[in-house]
Residue frames relative to the residue before (quaternion, step in Angstrom):
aa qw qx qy qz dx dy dz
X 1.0000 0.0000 0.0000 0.0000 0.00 0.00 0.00
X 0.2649 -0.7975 0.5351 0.0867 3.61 -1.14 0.90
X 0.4657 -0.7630 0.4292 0.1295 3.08 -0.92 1.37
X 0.2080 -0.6941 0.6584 0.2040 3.66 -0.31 0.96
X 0.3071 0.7681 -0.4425 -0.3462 2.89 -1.60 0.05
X 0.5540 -0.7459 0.3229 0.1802 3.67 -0.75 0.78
X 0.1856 -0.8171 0.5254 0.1479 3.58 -0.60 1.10
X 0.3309 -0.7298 0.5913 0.0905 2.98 -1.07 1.63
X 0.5913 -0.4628 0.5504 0.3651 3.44 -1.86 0.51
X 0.3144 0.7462 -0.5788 0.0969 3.89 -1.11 0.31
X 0.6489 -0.5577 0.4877 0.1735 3.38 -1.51 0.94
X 0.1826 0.6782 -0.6975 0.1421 3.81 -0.52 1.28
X 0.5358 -0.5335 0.5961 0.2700 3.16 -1.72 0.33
X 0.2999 0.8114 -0.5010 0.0251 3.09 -0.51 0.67
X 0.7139 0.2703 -0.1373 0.6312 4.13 -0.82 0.37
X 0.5713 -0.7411 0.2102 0.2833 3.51 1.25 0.37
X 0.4621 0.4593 -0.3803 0.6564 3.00 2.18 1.10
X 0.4911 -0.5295 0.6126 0.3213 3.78 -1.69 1.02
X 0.0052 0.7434 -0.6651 -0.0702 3.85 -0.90 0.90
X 0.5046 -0.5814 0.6012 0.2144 3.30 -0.98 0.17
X 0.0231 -0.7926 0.6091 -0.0143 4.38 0.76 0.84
X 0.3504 -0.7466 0.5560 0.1029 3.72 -0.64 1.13
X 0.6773 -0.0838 -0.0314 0.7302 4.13 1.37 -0.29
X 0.7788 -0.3915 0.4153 0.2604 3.02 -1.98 0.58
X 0.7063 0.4732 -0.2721 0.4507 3.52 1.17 -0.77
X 0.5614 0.5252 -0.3762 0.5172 3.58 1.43 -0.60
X 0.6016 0.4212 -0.4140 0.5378 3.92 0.85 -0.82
X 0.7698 0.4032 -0.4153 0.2690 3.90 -0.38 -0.55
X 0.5227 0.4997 -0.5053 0.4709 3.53 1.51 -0.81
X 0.6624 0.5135 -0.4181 0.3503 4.12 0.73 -0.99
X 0.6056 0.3894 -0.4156 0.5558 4.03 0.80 -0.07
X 0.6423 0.4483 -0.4510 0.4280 3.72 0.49 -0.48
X 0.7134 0.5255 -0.3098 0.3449 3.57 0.92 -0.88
X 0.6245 0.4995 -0.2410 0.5499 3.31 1.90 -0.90
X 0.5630 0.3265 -0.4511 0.6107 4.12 0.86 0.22
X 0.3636 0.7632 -0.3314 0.4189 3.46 0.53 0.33
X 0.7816 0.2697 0.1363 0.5457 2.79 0.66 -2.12
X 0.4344 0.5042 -0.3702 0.6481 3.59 1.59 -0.46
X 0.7176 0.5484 -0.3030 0.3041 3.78 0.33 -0.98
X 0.3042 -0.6408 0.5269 0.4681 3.57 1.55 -0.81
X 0.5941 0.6474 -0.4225 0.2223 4.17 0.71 -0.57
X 0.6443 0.4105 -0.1252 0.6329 3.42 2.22 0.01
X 0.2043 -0.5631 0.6747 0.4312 3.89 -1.25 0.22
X 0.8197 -0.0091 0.1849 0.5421 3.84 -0.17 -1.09
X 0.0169 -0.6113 0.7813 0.1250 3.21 -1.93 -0.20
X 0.2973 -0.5618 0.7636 0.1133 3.78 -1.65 0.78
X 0.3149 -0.5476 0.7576 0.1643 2.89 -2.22 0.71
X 0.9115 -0.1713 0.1374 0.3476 3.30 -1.22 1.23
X 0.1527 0.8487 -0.4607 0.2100 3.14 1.22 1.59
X 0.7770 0.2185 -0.0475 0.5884 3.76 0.53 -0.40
X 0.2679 -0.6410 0.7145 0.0826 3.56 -1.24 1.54
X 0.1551 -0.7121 0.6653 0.1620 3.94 -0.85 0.51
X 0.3709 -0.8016 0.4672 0.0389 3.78 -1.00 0.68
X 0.2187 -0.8799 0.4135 0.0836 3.64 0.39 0.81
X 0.0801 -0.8758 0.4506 0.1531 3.69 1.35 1.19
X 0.9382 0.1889 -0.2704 0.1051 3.09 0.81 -0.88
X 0.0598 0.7202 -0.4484 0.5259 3.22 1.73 1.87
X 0.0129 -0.8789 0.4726 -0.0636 3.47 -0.08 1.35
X 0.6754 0.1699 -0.0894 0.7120 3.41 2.33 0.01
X 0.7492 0.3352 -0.3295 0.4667 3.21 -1.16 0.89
X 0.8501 0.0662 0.1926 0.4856 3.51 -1.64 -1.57
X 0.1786 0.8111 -0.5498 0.0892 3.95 0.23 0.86
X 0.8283 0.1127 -0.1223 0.5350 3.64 1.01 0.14
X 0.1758 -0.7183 0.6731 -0.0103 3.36 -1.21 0.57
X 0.0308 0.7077 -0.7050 0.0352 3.12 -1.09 1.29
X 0.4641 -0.7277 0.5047 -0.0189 3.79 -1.17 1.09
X 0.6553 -0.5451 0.3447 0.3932 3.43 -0.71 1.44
X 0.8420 0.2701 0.2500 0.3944 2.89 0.07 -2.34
X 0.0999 0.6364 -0.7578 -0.1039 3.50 -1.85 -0.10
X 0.0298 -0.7361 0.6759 -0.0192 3.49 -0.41 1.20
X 0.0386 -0.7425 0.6685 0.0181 3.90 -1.07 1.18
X 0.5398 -0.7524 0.3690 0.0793 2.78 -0.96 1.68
X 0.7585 -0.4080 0.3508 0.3675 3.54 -1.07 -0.52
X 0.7506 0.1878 -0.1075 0.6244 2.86 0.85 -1.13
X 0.7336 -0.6077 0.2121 0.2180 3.49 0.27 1.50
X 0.3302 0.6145 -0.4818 0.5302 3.72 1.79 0.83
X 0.2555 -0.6843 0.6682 0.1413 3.48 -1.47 0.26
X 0.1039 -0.7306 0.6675 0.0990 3.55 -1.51 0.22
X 0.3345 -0.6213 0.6507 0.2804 3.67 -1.73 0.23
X 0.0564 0.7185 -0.6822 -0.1237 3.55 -1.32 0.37
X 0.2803 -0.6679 0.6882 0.0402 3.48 -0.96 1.11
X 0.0288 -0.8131 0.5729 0.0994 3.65 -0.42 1.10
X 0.0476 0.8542 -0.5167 -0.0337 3.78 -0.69 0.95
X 0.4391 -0.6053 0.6399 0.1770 3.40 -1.27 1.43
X 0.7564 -0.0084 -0.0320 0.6533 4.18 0.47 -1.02
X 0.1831 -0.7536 0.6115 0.1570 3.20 -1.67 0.23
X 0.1826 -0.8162 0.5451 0.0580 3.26 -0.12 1.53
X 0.8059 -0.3077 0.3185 0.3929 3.31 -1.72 -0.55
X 0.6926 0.4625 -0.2538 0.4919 3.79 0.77 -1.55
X 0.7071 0.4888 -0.3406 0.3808 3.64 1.28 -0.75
X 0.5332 0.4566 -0.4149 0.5789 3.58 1.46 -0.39
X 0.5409 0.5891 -0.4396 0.4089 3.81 0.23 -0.36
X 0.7108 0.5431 -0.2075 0.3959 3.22 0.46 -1.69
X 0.7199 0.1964 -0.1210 0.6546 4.08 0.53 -1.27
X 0.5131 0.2433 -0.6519 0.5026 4.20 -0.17 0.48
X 0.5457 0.7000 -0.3182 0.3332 4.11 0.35 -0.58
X 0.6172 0.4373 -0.0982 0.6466 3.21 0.73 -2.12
X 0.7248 0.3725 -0.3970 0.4222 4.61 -0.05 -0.79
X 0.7646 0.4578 -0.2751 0.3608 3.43 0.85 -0.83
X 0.8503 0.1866 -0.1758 0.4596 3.75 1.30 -0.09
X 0.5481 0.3118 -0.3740 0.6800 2.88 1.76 0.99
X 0.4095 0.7339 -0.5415 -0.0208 3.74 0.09 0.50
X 0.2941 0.4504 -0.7387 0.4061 3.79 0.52 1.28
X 0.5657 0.5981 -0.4529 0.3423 3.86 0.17 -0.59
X 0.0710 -0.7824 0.6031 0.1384 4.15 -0.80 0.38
X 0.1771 -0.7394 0.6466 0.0623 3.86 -0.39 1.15
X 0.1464 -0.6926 0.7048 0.0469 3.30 -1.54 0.63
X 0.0934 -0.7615 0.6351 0.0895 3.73 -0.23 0.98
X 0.2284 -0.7861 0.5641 0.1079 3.58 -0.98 1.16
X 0.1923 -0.7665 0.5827 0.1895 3.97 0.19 0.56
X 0.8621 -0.0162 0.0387 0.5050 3.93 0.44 -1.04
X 0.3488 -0.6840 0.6322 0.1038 3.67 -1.27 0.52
């Protein structure tokens, strides 16, 4: 018999804030991002700091909120969206997020 197993959503401290990690894969990119930041190879990173608002989407996909905000060294920022599956609303969401934010740079992680 094979063991499935299933990553649940749960509450860790991490980066020295209580987040709320929505799958097991969203919590490890946040410890990879925090040895990172232990590493000096980062200034910081946020969990799910900024919802973005598609005004002019008047049905459907009207908002998009991101994994991550990792800010860099040299004072630039990035998004990382971290995905275990990639459904339909989630392509929607980031072809959305490039086309009315493109000063903005997303990184879509698929595997760790």
């Amino acid at each position: 018999m094979r063991r499935r197993f299933i990553a649940k959503a749960q509450w860790c401290i991490i980066n020295g804030k209580n987040s709320y990690y929505r799958s097991l894969m969203e919590l490890r990119y946040a410890r990879h991002l925090e040895k990172l930041k232990e590493l000096g190879e980062i200034k910081d990173f946020e969990h799910e700091p900024r919802c973005f608002t598609f005004e002019a989407i008047k049905r459907g996909i009207r908002y998009y909120l991101p994994d991550f905000v990792v800010h860099n060294l040299d004072g630039s920022h990035h998004y990382v969206e971290v995905k275990g599956y990639m459904d339909a609303a989630s392509k929607t969401k980031i072809n959305r997020f490039r086309k009315y934010y493109p000063e903005e740079t997303l990184i879509v992680v698929t595997k760790i």
